[in-house]
C-alpha positions as CSV (number, residue, x, y, z in Angstrom):
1,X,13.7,11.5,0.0
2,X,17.3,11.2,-1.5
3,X,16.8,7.5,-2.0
4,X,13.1,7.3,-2.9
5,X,13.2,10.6,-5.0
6,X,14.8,8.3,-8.6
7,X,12.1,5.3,-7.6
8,X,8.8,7.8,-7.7
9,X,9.9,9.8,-10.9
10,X,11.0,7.1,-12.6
11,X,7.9,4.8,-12.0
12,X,5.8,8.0,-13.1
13,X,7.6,9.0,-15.8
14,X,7.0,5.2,-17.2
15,X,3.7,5.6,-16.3
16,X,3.0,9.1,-18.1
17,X,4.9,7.3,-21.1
18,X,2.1,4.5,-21.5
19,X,-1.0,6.8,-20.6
20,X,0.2,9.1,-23.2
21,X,0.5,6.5,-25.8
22,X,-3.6,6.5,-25.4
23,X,-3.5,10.0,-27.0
24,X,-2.7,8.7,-30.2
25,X,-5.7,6.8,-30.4
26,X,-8.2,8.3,-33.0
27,X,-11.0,7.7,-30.2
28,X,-11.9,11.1,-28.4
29,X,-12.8,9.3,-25.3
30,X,-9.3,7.1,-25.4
31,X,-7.9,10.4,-25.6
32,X,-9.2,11.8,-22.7
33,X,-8.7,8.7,-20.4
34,X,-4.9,9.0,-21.6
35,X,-4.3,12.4,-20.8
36,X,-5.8,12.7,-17.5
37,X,-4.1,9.7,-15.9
38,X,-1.3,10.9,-17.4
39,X,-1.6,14.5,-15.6
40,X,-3.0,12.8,-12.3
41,X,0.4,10.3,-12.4
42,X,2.4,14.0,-12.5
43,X,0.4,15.9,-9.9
44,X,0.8,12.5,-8.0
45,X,4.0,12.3,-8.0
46,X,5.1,15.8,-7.6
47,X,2.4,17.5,-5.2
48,X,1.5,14.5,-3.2
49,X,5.0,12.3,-3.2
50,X,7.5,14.8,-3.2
51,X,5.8,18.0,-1.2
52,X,3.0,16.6,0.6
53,X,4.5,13.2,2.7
54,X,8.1,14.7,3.6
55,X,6.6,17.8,4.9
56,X,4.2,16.0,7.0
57,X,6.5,13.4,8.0
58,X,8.9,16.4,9.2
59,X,6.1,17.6,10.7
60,X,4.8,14.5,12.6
61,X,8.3,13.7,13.5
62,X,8.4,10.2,15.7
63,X,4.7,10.3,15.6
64,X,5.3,8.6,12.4
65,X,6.2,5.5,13.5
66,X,3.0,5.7,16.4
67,X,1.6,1.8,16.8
68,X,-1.2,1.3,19.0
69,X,-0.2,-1.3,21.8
70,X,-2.8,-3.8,20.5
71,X,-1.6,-4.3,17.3
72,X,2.0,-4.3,18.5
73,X,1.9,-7.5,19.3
């Protein structure tokens, strides 16, 4: 998390940057497209990236890193 946590808000922050750029737009529809990638990149990043795959990772522990024997090899 400590090393991956600057990577993921970065990389959404740049992509909330260009999505919101759409809203300017004078097409509704452009509009709309914008704004809700540009609310799914934040709930992405936050709920799903930051919440979602440490605390199931904790909670998985070295099933994690399970590998079924036939494609082990």
């Amino acid at each position: 998390m400590a090393a991956s946590g600057r990577v993921i808000t970065c990389g959404a922050l740049i992509m909330m940057a260009v999505f919101l750029s759409f809203v300017v737009n004078p097409n509704p529809f452009v509009k709309m497209i914008g704004l809700g990638l540009a609310v799914a990149i934040a709930l992405d990043a936050t709920v799903a990236r930051m919440i979602l795959v440490p605390a199931t990772m904790a909670l998985l522990g070295r099933a994690n890193w399970w590998l079924p024997g036939w494609l082990d090899r």
